[in-house]
C-alpha positions in Angstrom: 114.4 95.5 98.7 114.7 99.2 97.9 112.7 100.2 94.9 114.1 102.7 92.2 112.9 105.9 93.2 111.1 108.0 90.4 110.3 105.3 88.3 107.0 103.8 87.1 106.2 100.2 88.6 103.2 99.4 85.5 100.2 96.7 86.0 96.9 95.7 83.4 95.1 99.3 84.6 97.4 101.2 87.1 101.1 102.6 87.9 102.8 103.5 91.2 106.3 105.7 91.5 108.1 105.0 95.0 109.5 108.5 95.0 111.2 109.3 98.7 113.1 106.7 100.7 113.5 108.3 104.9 115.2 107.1 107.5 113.0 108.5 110.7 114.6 108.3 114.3 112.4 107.4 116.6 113.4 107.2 120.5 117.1 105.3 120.1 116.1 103.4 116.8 115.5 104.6 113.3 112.1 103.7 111.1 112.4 103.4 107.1 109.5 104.3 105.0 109.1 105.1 101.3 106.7 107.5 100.0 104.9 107.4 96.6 102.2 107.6 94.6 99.7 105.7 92.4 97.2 106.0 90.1 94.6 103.8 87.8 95.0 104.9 84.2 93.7 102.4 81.6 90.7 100.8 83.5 87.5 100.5 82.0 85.8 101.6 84.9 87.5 104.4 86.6 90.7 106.9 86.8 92.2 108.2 90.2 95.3 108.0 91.7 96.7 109.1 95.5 99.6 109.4 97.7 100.8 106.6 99.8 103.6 106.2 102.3 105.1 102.3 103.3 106.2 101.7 106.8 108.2 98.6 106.5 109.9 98.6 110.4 112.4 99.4 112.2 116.2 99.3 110.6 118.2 96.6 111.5 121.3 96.4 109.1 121.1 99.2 106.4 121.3 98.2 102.6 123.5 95.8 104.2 123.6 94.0 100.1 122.9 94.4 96.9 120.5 91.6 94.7 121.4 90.1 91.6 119.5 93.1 89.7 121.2 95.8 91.7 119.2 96.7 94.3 120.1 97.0 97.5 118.4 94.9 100.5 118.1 96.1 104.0 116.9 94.2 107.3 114.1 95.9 109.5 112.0 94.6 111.9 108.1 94.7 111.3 106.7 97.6 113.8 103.4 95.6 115.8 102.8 97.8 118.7 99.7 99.2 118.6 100.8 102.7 120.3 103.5 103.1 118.5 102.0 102.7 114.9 99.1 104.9 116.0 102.1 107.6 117.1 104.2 107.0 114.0 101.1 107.1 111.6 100.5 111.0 113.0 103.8 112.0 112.9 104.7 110.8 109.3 101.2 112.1 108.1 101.8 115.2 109.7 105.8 115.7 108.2 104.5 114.4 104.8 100.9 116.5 104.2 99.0 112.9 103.8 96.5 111.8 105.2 96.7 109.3 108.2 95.0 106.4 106.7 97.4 106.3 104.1 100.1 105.4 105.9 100.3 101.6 106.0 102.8 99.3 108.2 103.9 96.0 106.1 
């Protein structure tokens, strides 16, 4: 499911705003990942926030519907070799300005 870009997903003590949606080709397929950030704001305890990029897979059928509540729905398929995550990781880390580690594969 494709998440509004730009707007606030809200919990008890935190936020995150999926703000970039890419389509990455990669050798003869293309990768989807989303891009956002996050941060705790009414916890008792602390405050922070930091970037975060979402690797959901390979496309397979692109926004191929659209749910009940509007958004649309693609297919991918989950990325599990080991190689190619740890290439993909770099590369996305290195075209976005983040940091590796926060680059995560669904």
């Amino acid at each position: 499911i494709h998440p509004l870009l730009d707007e606030e997903v809200n919990f008890v003590s935190a936020f995150y705003v999926p703000v970039k949606e890419v389509r990455l080709p990669y050798g003869d397929r293309e990768v989807l990942y989303l891009m956002g950030y996050g941060e705790v704001d009414n916890s008792c305890c602390t405050e922070g926030g930091c970037g975060y990029v979402q690797v959901p897979g390979y496309i397979i059928d692109w926004k191929f519907k659209t749910d009940k509540n509007g958004s649309a729905r693609t297919r991918v398929e989950p990325i599990t070799d080991r190689d190619t995550i740890k290439d993909l990781r770099r590369s996305i880390a290195d075209e976005e300005g983040v940091l590796q580690s926060v680059v995560n594969f669904e």
